[in-house]
C-alpha positions as CSV (number, residue, x, y, z in Angstrom):
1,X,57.0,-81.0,-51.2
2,X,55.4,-77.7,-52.7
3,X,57.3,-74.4,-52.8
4,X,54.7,-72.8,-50.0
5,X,55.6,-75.4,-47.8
6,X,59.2,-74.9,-47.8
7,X,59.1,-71.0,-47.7
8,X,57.2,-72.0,-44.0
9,X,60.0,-74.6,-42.7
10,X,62.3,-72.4,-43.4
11,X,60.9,-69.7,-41.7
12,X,59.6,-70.8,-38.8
13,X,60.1,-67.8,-36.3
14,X,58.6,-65.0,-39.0
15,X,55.8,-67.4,-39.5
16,X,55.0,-68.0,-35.7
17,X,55.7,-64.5,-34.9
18,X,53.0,-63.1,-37.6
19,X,50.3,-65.3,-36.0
20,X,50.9,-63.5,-32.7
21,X,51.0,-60.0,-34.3
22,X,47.3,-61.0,-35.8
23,X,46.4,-62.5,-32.1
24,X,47.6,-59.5,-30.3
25,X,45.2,-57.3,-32.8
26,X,42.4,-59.1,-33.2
27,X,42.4,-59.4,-29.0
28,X,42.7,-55.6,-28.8
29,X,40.1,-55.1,-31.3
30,X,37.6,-57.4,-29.5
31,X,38.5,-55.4,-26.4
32,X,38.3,-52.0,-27.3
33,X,34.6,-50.4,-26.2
34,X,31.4,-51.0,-28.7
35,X,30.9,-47.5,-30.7
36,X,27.3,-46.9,-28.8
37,X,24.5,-46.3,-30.9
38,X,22.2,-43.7,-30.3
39,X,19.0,-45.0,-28.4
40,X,16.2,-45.6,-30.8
41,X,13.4,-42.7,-29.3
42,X,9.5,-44.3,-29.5
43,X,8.0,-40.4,-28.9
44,X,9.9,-37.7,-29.1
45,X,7.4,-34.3,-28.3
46,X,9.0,-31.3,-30.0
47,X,8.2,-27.9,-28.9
48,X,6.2,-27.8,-25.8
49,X,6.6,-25.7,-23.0
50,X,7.8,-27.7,-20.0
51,X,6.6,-27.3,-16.8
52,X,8.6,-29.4,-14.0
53,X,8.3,-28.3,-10.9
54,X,10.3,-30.4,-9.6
55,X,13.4,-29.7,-11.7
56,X,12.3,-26.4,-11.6
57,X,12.1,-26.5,-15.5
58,X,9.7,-23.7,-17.2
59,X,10.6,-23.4,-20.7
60,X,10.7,-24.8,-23.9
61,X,12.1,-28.2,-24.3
62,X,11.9,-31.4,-25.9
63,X,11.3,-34.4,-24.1
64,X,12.3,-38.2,-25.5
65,X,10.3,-41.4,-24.2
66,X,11.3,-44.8,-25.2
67,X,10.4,-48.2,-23.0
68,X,8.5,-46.4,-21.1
69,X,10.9,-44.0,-19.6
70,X,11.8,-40.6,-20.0
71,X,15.1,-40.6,-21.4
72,X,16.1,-37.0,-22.3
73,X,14.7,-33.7,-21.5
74,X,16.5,-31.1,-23.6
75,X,16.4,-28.0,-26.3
76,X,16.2,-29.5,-29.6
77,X,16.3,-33.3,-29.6
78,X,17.8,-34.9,-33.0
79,X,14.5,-36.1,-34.8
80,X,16.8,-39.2,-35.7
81,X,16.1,-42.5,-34.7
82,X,13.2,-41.4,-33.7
83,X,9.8,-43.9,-34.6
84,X,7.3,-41.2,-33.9
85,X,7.6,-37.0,-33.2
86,X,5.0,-35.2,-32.0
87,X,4.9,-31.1,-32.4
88,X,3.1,-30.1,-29.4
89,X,4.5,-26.1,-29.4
90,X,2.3,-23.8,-28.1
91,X,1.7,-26.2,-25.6
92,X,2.6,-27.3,-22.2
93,X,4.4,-30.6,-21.6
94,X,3.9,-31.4,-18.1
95,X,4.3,-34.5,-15.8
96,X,1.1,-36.8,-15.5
97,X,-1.7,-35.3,-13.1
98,X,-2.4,-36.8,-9.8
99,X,-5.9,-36.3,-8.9
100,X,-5.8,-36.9,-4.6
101,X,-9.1,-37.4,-4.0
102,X,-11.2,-40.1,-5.7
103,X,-13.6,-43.0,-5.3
104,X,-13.1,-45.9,-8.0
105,X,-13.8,-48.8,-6.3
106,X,-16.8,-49.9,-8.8
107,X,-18.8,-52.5,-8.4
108,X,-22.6,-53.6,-8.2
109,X,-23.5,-52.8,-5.1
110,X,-25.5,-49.4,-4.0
111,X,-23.0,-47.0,-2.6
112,X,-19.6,-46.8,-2.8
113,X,-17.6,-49.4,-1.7
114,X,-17.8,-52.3,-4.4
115,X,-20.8,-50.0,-5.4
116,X,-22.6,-48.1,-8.5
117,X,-21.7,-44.9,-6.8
118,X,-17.9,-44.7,-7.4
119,X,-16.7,-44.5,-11.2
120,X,-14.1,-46.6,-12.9
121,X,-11.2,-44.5,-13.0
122,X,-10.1,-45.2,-17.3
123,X,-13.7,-43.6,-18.0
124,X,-12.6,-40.0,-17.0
125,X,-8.7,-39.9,-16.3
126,X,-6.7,-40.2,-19.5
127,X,-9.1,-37.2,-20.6
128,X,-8.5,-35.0,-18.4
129,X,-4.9,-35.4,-18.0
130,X,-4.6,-37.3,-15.0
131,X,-2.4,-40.6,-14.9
132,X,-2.7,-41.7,-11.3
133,X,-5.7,-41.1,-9.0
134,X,-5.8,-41.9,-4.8
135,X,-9.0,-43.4,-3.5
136,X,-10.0,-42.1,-0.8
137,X,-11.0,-44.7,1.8
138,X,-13.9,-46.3,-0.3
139,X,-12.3,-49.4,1.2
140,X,-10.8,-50.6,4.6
141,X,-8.7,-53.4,5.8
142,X,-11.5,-56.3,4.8
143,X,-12.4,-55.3,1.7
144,X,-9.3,-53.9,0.4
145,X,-7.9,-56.9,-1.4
146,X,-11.6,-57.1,-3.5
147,X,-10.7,-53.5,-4.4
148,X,-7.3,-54.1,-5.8
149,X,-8.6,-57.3,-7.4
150,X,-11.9,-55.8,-9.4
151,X,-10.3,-52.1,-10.1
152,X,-6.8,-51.5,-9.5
153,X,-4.5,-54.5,-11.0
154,X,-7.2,-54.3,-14.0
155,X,-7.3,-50.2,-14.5
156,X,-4.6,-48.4,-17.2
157,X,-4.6,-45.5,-14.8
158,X,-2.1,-46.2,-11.5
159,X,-4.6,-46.4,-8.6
160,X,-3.3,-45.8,-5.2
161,X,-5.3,-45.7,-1.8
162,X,-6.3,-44.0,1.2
163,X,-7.2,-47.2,3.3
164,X,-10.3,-46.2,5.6
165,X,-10.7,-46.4,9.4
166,X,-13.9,-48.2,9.0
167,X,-13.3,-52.2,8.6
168,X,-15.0,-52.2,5.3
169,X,-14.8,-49.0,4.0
170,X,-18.0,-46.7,2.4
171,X,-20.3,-49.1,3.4
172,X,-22.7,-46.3,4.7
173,X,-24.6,-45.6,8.2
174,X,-24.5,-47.3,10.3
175,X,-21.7,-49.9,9.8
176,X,-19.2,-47.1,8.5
177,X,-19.5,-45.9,12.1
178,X,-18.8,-48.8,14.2
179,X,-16.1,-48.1,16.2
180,X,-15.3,-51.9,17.1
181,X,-15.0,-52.2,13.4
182,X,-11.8,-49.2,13.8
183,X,-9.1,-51.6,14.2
184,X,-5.7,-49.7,14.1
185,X,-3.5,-52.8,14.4
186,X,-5.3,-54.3,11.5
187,X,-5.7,-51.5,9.0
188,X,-1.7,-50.7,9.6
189,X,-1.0,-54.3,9.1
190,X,-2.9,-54.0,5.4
191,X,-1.1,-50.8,4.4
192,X,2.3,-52.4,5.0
193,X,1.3,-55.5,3.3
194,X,1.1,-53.2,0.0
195,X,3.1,-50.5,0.4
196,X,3.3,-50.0,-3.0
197,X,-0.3,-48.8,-3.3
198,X,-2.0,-47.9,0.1
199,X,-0.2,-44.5,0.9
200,X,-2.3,-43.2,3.8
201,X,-4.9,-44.1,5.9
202,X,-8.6,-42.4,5.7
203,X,-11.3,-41.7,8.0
204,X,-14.7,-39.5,7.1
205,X,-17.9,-40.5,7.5
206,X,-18.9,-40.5,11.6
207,X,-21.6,-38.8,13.9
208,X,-20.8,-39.4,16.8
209,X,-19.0,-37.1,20.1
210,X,-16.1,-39.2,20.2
211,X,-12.0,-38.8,20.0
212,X,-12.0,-42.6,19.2
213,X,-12.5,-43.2,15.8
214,X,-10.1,-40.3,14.9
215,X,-7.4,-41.4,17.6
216,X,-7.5,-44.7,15.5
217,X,-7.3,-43.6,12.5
218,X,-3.9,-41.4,13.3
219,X,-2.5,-44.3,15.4
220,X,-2.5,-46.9,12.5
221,X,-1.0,-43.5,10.5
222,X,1.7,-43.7,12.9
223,X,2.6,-47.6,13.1
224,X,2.3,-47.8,9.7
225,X,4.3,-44.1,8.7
226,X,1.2,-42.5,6.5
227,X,-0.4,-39.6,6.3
228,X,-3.8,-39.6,7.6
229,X,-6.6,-38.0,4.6
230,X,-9.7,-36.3,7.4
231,X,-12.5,-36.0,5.1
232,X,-14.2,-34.1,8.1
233,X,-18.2,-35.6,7.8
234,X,-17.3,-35.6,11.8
235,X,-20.1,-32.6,12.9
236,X,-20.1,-33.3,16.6
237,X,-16.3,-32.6,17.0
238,X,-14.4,-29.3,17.1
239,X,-12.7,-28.2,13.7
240,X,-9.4,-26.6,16.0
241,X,-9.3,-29.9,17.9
242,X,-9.7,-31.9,15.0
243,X,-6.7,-29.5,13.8
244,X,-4.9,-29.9,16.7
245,X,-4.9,-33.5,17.0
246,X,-3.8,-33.6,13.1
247,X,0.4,-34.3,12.3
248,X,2.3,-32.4,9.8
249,X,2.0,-33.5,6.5
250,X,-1.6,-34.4,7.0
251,X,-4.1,-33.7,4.7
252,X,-7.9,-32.0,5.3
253,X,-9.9,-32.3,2.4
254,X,-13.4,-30.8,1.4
255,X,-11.4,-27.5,2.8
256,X,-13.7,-24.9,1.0
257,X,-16.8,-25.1,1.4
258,X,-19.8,-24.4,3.6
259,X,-21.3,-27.8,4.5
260,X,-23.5,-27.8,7.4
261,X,-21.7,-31.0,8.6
262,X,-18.4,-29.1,9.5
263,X,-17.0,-25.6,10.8
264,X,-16.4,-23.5,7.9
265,X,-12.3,-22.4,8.0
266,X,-13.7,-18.8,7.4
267,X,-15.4,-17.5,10.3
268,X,-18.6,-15.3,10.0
269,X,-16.7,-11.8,8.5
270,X,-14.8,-14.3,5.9
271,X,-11.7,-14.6,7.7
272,X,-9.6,-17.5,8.2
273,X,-9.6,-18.6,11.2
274,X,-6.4,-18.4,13.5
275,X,-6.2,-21.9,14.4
276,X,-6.5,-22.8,10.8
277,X,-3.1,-20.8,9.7
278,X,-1.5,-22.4,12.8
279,X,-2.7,-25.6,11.1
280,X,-0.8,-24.3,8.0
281,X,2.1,-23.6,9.4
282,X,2.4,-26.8,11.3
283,X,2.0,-28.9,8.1
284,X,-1.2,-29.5,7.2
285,X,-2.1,-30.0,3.8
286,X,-5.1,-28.5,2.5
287,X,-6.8,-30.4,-0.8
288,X,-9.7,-29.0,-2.7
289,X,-12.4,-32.0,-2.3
290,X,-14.7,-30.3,-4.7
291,X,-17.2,-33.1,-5.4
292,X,-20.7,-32.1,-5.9
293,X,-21.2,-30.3,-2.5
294,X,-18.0,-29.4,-1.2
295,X,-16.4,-26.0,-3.2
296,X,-17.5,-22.6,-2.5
297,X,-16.4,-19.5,-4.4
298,X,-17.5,-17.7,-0.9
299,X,-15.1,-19.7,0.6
300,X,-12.2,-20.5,-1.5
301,X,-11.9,-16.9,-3.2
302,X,-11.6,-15.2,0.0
303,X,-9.5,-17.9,1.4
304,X,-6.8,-17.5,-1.4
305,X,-6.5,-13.5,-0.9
306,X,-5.3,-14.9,2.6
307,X,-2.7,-16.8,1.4
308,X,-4.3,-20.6,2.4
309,X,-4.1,-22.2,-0.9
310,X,-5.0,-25.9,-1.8
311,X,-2.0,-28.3,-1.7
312,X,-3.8,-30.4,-3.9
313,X,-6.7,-30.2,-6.4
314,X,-8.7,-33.4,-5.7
315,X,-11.7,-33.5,-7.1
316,X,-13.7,-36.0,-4.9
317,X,-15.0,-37.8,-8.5
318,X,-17.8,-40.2,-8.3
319,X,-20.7,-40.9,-10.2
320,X,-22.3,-38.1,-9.5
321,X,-20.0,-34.8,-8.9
322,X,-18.4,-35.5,-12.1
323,X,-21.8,-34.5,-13.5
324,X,-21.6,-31.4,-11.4
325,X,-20.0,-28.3,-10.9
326,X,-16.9,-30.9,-10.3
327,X,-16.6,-31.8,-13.9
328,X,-13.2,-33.0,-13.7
329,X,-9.6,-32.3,-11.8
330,X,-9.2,-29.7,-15.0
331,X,-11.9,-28.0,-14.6
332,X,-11.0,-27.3,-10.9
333,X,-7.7,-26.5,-12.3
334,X,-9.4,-23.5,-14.4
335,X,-11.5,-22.1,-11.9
336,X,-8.1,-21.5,-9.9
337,X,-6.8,-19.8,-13.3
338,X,-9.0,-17.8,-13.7
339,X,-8.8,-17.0,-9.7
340,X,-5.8,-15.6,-10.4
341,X,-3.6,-18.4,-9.8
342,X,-0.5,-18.8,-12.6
343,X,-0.2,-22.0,-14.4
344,X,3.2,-22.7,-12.8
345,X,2.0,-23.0,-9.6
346,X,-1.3,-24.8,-10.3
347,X,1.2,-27.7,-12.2
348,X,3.2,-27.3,-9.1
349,X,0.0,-28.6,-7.2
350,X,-1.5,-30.6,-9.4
351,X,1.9,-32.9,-9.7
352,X,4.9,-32.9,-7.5
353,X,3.4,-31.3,-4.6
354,X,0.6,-34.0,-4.7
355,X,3.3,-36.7,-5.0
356,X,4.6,-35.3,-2.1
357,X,1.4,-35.3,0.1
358,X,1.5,-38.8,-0.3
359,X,5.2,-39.4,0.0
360,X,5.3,-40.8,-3.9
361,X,8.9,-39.1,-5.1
362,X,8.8,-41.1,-8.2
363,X,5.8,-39.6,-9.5
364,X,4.5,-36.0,-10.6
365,X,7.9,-35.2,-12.3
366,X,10.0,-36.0,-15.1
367,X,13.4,-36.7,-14.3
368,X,15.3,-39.1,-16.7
369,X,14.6,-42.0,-16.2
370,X,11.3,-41.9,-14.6
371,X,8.3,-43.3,-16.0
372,X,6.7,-41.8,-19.5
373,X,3.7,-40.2,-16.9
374,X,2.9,-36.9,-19.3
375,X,0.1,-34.7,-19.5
376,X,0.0,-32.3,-22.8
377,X,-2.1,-29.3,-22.1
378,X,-3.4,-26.3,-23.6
379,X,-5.2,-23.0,-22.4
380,X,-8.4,-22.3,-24.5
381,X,-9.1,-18.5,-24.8
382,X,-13.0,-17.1,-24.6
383,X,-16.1,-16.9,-22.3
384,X,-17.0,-19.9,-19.5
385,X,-18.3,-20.0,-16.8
386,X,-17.9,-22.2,-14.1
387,X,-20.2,-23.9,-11.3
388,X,-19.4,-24.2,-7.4
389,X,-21.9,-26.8,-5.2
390,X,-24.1,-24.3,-4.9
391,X,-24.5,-23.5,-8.2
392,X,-22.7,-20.1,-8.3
393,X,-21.3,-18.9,-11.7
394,X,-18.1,-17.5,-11.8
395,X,-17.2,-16.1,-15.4
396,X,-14.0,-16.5,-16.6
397,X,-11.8,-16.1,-20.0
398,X,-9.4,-19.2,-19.9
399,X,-10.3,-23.3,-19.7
400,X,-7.5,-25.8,-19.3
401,X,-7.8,-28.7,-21.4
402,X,-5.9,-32.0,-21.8
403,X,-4.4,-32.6,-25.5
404,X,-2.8,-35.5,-25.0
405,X,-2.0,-37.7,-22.5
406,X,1.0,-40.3,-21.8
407,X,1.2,-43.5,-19.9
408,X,3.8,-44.9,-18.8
409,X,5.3,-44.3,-22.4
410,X,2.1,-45.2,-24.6
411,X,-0.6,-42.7,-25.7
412,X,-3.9,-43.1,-23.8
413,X,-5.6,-39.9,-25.1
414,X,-5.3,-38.2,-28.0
415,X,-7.9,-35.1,-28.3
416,X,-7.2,-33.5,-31.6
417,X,-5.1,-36.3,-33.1
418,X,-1.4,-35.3,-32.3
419,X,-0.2,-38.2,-33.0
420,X,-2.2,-39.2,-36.0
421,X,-1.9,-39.4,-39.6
422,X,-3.5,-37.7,-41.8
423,X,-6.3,-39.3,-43.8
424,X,-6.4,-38.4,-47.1
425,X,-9.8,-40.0,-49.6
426,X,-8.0,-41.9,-52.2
């Protein structure tokens, strides 16, 4: 018998009693909390001046993005564990743009709907800042599931929609106006089946004298608990009733301009019309529109020295306003610049007030946690000019132009390679 082995029999209790004592250590070890690691950053943007309206955040920061999220908004972020920083002072670092008023569902057709007349939204969006656009009623409840199929389940940009009165959308005259195609109980079924993406119901194109088409349109609003987008192509029917008939948190669009198909909300000595600034005050949302006929300077300058302001910028892009005076949601952006509106406030419109007009709280801001939605932009300094639809010039000193722009935590647009290396000829 060895030596080692009689030291243990004769010691049974020490023996038994310093395996427990290693037990008892090991099991409060194993038990005590992990030492957490710092969380490994994918972007980190160092520098930029942050604009969230909704946190009510106007000054420099940093802002961290990894999975996809947000994860810290902050002075000075640690640059370690960080797989890519980004210096993007001078800037401004805002949340993604949300352009309100659009019509993306391509396709070969003439016209709109599944046509050649509306624009695939990647083509123009990531350049200009903007990381979710809202169709605006190019389809309705028989065609909608095409849409989502051919452009929105396949597009980078988040697409959202206005669903349209009209049973198959932007079909043009006359079947856009047949009222036995207005079905309320089937265009609110639609919206709830994808609540995710159909915020609000749309109704535009009609010539006709009669309440029913818009009475359908803001019943399947109310069954379904969305705000109703009235693009106003409705000539034979009263703007104040129109107004009237309207809830709060509505939205008019094409609101400054001088169409011939629609009362002007300036009346003949450029004032705004009472019944309109009732309108405001009831709720209703005003959006730009611009498209290629549908912004004035005679109308919207006036109109902002009287305090009605857009709610939203949407640009009303298609095939053909983008090649316009519309240009882009940026460019709308500028003219109001150099208008005289500050930048704060235009963010404040372009992002979490347009979230709100369609009753998306998760987007146009950059809480932690939210997704990576980020538009970088800069102010250019010299001498533009911009275009209304009628081809009036306005002069102006400052253009707003998109730097960067995030995706839901991945770079979709890089103008003046931020994020790039630099090459250097071996």
């Amino acid at each position: 018998m060895s030596k080692n082995h009689l030291l243990v029999k004769d010691r049974p209790y020490e023996v038994f009693s310093g395996l427990i004592a290693k037990f008892v250590v090991a099991l409060f070890l194993f038990s005590l909390p992990a030492v957490a690691q710092p969380q490994e950053i994918d972007i980190l943007l160092k520098g930029g001046h942050v604009i969230d309206p909704k946190s009510k955040i106007d000054s420099r920061m940093d802002v961290a993005i990894a999975n996809g999220k947000i994860i810290k908004v902050a002075e000075d972020i640690p640059v370690t564990n960080t797989k890519k920083v980004i210096d993007v002072s001078g800037m401004y670092v805002t949340p993604g743009l949300i352009d309100l008023h659009t019509h993306v569902f391509v396709g070969s057709n003439q016209g709109f709907a599944d046509g050649f007349s509306s624009l695939s939204p990647d083509d123009i969006t990531f350049k200009a800042g903007i990381t979710t656009v809202v169709d605006a009623g190019t389809s309705g409840w028989r065609n909608f599931p095409l849409f989502k199929k051919q452009v929105i389940d396949r597009s980078s940009t988040r697409v959202l929609a206005f669903l349209n009165i009209a049973g198959s959308g932007m079909t043009g005259f006359p079947s856009e106006e047949d009222i036995n195609d207005m079905d309320s109980h089937m265009t609110s079924l639609v919206i709830q089946q994808y609540p995710e993406i159909i915020v609000g119901v749309k109704i535009g194109h009609y010539r006709g004298s009669e309440w029913i088409p818009l009475d359908r349109a803001l019943e399947a609003g109310r069954i379904a608990n969305v705000p109703l987008l009235l693009e106003c192509h409705l000539p034979l029917l009263p703007l104040e009733g129109i107004l009237e008939r309207m809830r709060p948190g509505d939205i008019y669009t094409h609101s400054f301009c001088t169409a011939t198909d629609r009362s002007c909300l300036l009346d003949e000595q450029g004032i705004v019309r009472p019944y309109v600034l009732e309108a405001q005050k009831k709720g209703i949302r005003f959006d730009v529109g611009h498209g290629g006929a549908m912004f004035h300077f005679s109308v919207a300058v006036p109109a902002m020295k009287q305090g009605l302001l857009p709610n939203s910028f949407g640009s009303d892009l298609h095939r053909f306003s983008m090649n316009s005076g519309m240009k882009n949601m940026l460019d709308i952006m500028s003219k109001y610049l150099n208008m005289g509106m500050n930048i704060q406030d235009i963010i404040f419109r372009a992002t979490w007030n347009s979230a709100n007009s369609i009753k998306r709280a998760d987007l146009g801001q950059m809480d932690e946690g939210a997704e990576a939605d980020i538009a970088i932009l800069s102010i250019r300094k010299g001498s533009f000019g911009f275009i209304d639809a009628g081809g009036n010039k306005m002069d102006g000193d400052r253009r707003i132009e998109a730097e960067m722009t995030i995706r839901a935590g991945k770079i979709v647009w890089d103008q003046n390679g931020l994020a790039a290396q630099n090459w250097v000829k071996k």
